[in-house]
N, C-alpha and C positions, 0 to 999 in steps of 0.2 A: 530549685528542682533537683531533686537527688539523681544518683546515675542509675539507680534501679526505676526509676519512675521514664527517664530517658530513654531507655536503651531499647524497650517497644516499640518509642516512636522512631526510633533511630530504624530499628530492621524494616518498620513498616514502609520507610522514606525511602531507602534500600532498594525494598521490592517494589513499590513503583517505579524506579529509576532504572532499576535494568526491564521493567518491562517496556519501558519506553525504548532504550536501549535496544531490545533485542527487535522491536518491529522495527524500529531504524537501519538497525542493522542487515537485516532478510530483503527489507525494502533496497539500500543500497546495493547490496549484492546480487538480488536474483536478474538482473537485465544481462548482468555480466556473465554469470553463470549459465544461463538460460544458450544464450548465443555461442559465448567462446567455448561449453562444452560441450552443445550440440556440433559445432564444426569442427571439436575434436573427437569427439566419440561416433558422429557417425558419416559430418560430410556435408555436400549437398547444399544447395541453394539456401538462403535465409528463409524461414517460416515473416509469413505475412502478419502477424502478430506475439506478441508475447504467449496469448492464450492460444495461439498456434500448433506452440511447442506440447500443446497436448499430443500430439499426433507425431509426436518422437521417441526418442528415446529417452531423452530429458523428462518424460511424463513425469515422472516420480518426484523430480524434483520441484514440476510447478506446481501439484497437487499438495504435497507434505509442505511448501514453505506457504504458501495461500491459507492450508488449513491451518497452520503454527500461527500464522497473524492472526488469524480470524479468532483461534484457542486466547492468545495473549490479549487484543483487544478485548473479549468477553471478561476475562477476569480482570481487567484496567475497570478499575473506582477511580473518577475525577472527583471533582470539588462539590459538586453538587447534583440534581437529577439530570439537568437537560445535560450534562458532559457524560454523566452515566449510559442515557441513554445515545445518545450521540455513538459514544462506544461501544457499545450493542449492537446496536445498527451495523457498524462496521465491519462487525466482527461476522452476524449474519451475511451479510454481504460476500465479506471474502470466501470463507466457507462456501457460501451458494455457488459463486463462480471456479471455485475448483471442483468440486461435485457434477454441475452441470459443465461440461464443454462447450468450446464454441464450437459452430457449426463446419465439419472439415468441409475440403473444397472438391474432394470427389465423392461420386458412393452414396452420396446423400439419403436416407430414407426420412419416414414421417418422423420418427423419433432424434434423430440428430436438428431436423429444423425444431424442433420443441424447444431439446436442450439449448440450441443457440438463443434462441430468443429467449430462455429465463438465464444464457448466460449474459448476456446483455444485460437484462434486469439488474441482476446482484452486483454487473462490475460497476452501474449506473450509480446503484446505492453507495456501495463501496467507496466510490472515488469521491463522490458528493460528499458523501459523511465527513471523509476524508479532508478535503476543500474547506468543509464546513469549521473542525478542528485548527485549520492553519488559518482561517479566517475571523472566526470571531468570539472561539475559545482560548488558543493558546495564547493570543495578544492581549487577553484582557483577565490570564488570572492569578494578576500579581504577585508571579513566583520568581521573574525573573525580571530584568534590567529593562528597560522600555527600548531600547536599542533591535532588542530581541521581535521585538512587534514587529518591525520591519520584515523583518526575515521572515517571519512565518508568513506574515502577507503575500511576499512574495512568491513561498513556496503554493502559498494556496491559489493566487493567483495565475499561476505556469501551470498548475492541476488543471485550473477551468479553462485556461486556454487550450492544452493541451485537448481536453474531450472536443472539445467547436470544431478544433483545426482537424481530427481524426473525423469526424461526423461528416464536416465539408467534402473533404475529401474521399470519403467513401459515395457520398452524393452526388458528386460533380466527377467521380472516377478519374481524381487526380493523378499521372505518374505513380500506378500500382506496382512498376517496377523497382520504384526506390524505395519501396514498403514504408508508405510513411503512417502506415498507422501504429508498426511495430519501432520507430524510433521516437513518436509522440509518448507513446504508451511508456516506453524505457524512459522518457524523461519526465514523465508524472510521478512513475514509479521512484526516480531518483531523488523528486522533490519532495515527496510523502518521508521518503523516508532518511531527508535532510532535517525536515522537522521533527519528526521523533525523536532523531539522535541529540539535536540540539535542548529540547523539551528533555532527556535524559541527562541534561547535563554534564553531556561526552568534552567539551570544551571548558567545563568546569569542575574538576574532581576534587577540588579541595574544598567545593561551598556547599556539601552536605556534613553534617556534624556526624 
Protein backbone atom coordinates (compact mmCIF):
# COMPACT_ATOMS: atom_id res chain seq x y z
CA UNK A 1 0.00 0.00 0.00
CA UNK A 2 1.51 3.21 -1.18
CA UNK A 3 1.89 6.33 1.38
CA UNK A 4 -0.58 8.39 -0.74
CA UNK A 5 -3.19 5.55 -0.53
CA UNK A 6 -2.28 5.56 3.55
CA UNK A 7 -2.26 8.78 4.52
CA UNK A 8 -6.48 9.32 4.34
CA UNK A 9 -6.65 6.52 6.40
CA UNK A 10 -3.97 7.86 8.62
CA UNK A 11 -5.79 11.47 9.12
CA UNK A 12 -9.09 9.73 9.29
CA UNK A 13 -7.69 7.40 12.47
CA UNK A 14 -6.37 10.79 13.75
CA UNK A 15 -9.68 12.29 13.82
CA UNK A 16 -11.33 9.73 15.51
CA UNK A 17 -8.78 9.59 18.21
CA UNK A 18 -8.87 12.97 19.23
CA UNK A 19 -12.58 12.82 19.16
CA UNK A 20 -12.45 10.23 21.61
CA UNK A 21 -9.78 12.23 23.24
CA UNK A 22 -11.49 15.35 23.60
CA UNK A 23 -14.89 13.90 25.15
CA UNK A 24 -12.56 12.10 27.57
CA UNK A 25 -11.06 14.81 28.15
CA UNK A 26 -14.26 17.50 29.12
CA UNK A 27 -15.49 14.39 30.73
CA UNK A 28 -12.35 14.21 33.17
CA UNK A 29 -12.27 17.68 33.71
CA UNK A 30 -15.61 19.25 34.07
CA UNK A 31 -16.37 17.88 37.92
CA UNK A 32 -13.29 19.54 38.74
CA UNK A 33 -13.91 22.65 37.00
CA UNK A 34 -17.52 22.83 37.86
CA UNK A 35 -16.73 22.75 41.85
CA UNK A 36 -13.15 24.27 42.40
CA UNK A 37 -14.27 27.28 40.05
CA UNK A 38 -17.54 27.75 41.42
CA UNK A 39 -15.92 28.00 45.11
CA UNK A 40 -13.31 30.21 43.45
CA UNK A 41 -15.25 32.49 41.49
CA UNK A 42 -18.14 32.94 43.61
CA UNK A 43 -18.13 31.03 47.04
CA UNK A 44 -20.91 29.54 48.86
CA UNK A 45 -22.03 26.11 49.74
CA UNK A 46 -21.72 23.14 47.19
CA UNK A 47 -24.47 23.05 44.46
CA UNK A 48 -26.49 19.74 45.15
CA UNK A 49 -25.59 18.51 41.74
CA UNK A 50 -23.39 18.87 38.78
CA UNK A 51 -26.52 20.07 36.72
CA UNK A 52 -26.96 22.36 39.81
CA UNK A 53 -24.29 24.54 38.70
CA UNK A 54 -26.67 25.72 36.18
CA UNK A 55 -27.81 28.13 38.69
CA UNK A 56 -24.20 29.73 38.99
CA UNK A 57 -21.83 31.43 37.63
CA UNK A 58 -20.29 28.42 36.30
CA UNK A 59 -23.48 28.29 33.92
CA UNK A 60 -21.45 28.83 30.95
CA UNK A 61 -19.14 26.39 31.53
CA UNK A 62 -21.79 23.38 32.12
CA UNK A 63 -23.67 24.44 29.06
CA UNK A 64 -20.74 24.89 26.44
CA UNK A 65 -18.79 21.57 27.76
CA UNK A 66 -22.32 19.24 27.73
CA UNK A 67 -23.01 21.00 24.37
CA UNK A 68 -19.15 20.14 22.87
CA UNK A 69 -19.74 16.38 23.85
CA UNK A 70 -22.87 16.16 22.67
CA UNK A 71 -21.42 18.31 19.07
CA UNK A 72 -18.27 15.46 19.14
CA UNK A 73 -20.29 12.39 19.94
CA UNK A 74 -22.77 13.43 16.92
CA UNK A 75 -20.05 13.49 14.56
CA UNK A 76 -18.04 10.11 16.23
CA UNK A 77 -18.78 7.25 13.22
CA UNK A 78 -18.16 3.87 15.12
CA UNK A 79 -17.62 0.54 13.38
CA UNK A 80 -20.93 -0.09 12.38
CA UNK A 81 -24.84 1.12 12.68
CA UNK A 82 -25.77 0.09 16.27
CA UNK A 83 -22.29 2.19 17.45
CA UNK A 84 -23.43 4.99 15.09
CA UNK A 85 -26.44 5.05 16.55
CA UNK A 86 -25.43 4.47 20.08
CA UNK A 87 -23.44 7.82 19.39
CA UNK A 88 -26.23 9.79 18.36
CA UNK A 89 -28.19 9.06 21.04
CA UNK A 90 -25.50 10.43 23.24
CA UNK A 91 -24.94 13.04 21.84
CA UNK A 92 -28.79 14.02 21.78
CA UNK A 93 -28.88 13.39 25.12
CA UNK A 94 -26.03 15.57 26.27
CA UNK A 95 -27.29 18.44 24.25
CA UNK A 96 -30.83 17.92 25.72
CA UNK A 97 -29.71 18.11 29.32
CA UNK A 98 -27.66 21.23 28.82
CA UNK A 99 -30.61 23.06 27.01
CA UNK A 100 -33.15 21.88 29.45
CA UNK A 101 -32.07 22.67 33.14
CA UNK A 102 -32.60 20.95 36.02
CA UNK A 103 -35.13 22.07 38.28
CA UNK A 104 -33.61 24.97 40.70
CA UNK A 105 -34.67 24.48 44.41
CA UNK A 106 -36.22 27.83 44.89
CA UNK A 107 -38.79 30.16 42.70
CA UNK A 108 -40.01 27.15 41.18
CA UNK A 109 -42.66 27.90 38.43
CA UNK A 110 -44.62 25.59 35.70
CA UNK A 111 -41.91 25.79 33.25
CA UNK A 112 -38.75 24.95 35.33
CA UNK A 113 -40.56 21.60 36.68
CA UNK A 114 -40.94 20.79 32.78
CA UNK A 115 -37.54 21.60 32.06
CA UNK A 116 -36.35 19.29 34.99
CA UNK A 117 -38.29 16.56 34.19
CA UNK A 118 -37.02 16.41 30.30
CA UNK A 119 -33.70 17.23 32.18
CA UNK A 120 -33.78 14.06 33.78
CA UNK A 121 -34.94 12.54 30.52
CA UNK A 122 -31.73 13.48 28.32
CA UNK A 123 -29.26 12.80 31.36
CA UNK A 124 -31.04 9.18 31.59
CA UNK A 125 -30.24 8.77 27.85
CA UNK A 126 -26.99 10.26 28.08
CA UNK A 127 -25.65 8.19 30.83
CA UNK A 128 -27.27 4.84 29.58
CA UNK A 129 -25.97 5.39 26.12
CA UNK A 130 -22.93 6.11 27.75
CA UNK A 131 -22.91 2.73 30.03
CA UNK A 132 -24.03 1.10 27.00
CA UNK A 133 -20.61 2.17 24.94
CA UNK A 134 -18.18 0.95 28.17
CA UNK A 135 -20.39 -2.16 28.13
CA UNK A 136 -20.70 -3.84 25.27
CA UNK A 137 -19.25 -1.73 22.54
CA UNK A 138 -15.92 -0.77 23.49
CA UNK A 139 -14.92 -4.31 24.86
CA UNK A 140 -15.89 -6.09 21.84
CA UNK A 141 -14.44 -4.09 18.82
CA UNK A 142 -11.25 -5.46 18.39
CA UNK A 143 -9.18 -2.44 18.28
CA UNK A 144 -7.47 -2.86 21.22
CA UNK A 145 -5.77 -5.55 23.70
CA UNK A 146 -8.46 -7.69 25.63
CA UNK A 147 -7.01 -6.49 28.87
CA UNK A 148 -8.78 -3.19 27.89
CA UNK A 149 -12.44 -4.95 28.24
CA UNK A 150 -11.77 -5.00 31.75
CA UNK A 151 -11.60 -1.53 32.16
CA UNK A 152 -14.36 -0.38 30.14
CA UNK A 153 -16.55 -2.73 31.96
CA UNK A 154 -15.66 -1.33 34.82
CA UNK A 155 -16.05 2.05 33.82
CA UNK A 156 -19.49 1.26 32.62
CA UNK A 157 -20.36 -0.62 35.45
CA UNK A 158 -19.43 2.45 38.36
CA UNK A 159 -21.84 4.64 35.45
CA UNK A 160 -24.77 2.04 36.34
CA UNK A 161 -24.01 1.96 39.71
CA UNK A 162 -23.56 5.29 40.19
CA UNK A 163 -27.40 6.33 38.57
CA UNK A 164 -29.18 3.44 41.37
CA UNK A 165 -26.99 4.81 44.20
CA UNK A 166 -28.14 8.66 43.17
CA UNK A 167 -32.00 7.41 42.53
CA UNK A 168 -31.97 5.66 46.08
CA UNK A 169 -30.91 8.26 47.61
CA UNK A 170 -33.00 10.99 46.31
CA UNK A 171 -35.92 8.38 47.22
CA UNK A 172 -35.08 7.41 50.64
CA UNK A 173 -33.71 11.31 51.11
CA UNK A 174 -30.39 10.11 52.16
CA UNK A 175 -27.76 12.59 53.96
CA UNK A 176 -28.81 15.63 51.36
CA UNK A 177 -26.26 17.37 53.30
CA UNK A 178 -23.28 15.40 51.99
CA UNK A 179 -24.73 16.06 48.42
CA UNK A 180 -24.30 12.62 47.39
CA UNK A 181 -25.99 13.03 44.24
CA UNK A 182 -23.49 15.58 43.06
CA UNK A 183 -20.27 13.27 44.08
CA UNK A 184 -22.04 10.03 42.32
CA UNK A 185 -22.57 12.20 39.32
CA UNK A 186 -18.71 13.66 39.50
CA UNK A 187 -17.80 9.90 39.57
CA UNK A 188 -19.93 8.73 36.49
CA UNK A 189 -18.66 11.59 34.91
CA UNK A 190 -15.09 10.60 35.71
CA UNK A 191 -15.60 7.19 34.55
CA UNK A 192 -17.36 8.02 31.08
CA UNK A 193 -14.69 9.87 30.44
CA UNK A 194 -11.86 7.42 31.62
CA UNK A 195 -13.15 5.37 28.91
CA UNK A 196 -12.98 7.64 26.14
CA UNK A 197 -9.57 8.77 26.98
CA UNK A 198 -8.44 5.13 27.01
CA UNK A 199 -10.66 4.22 23.76
CA UNK A 200 -8.48 7.41 22.35
CA UNK A 201 -5.61 5.73 22.96
CA UNK A 202 -4.18 8.42 25.33
CA UNK A 203 -1.92 5.58 27.08
CA UNK A 204 -0.90 4.57 23.55
CA UNK A 205 0.56 7.13 21.28
CA UNK A 206 2.91 5.27 19.31
CA UNK A 207 0.10 2.34 18.17
CA UNK A 208 -1.46 4.59 15.67
CA UNK A 209 0.48 4.69 12.27
Amino acid sequence: MTTATRSPQNTLVHSYLFLRRAIGLIGLALPFVLVLGKQLAQGGDLAGSLSSYYYTDLRDVLVGAMCAVGVFLLAYYGHDYVDNVASSVAGLGAIGLALFPTTPDHDVTAWDRTSGVLHLAFAAVFFLSLAYFCLRLFPHDGEQPEKFGTLYRVCGGVILACLVLIALAKYLGLTPSLHPALWLEAVAVEAFGVAWLVKGRTMEPKSVP
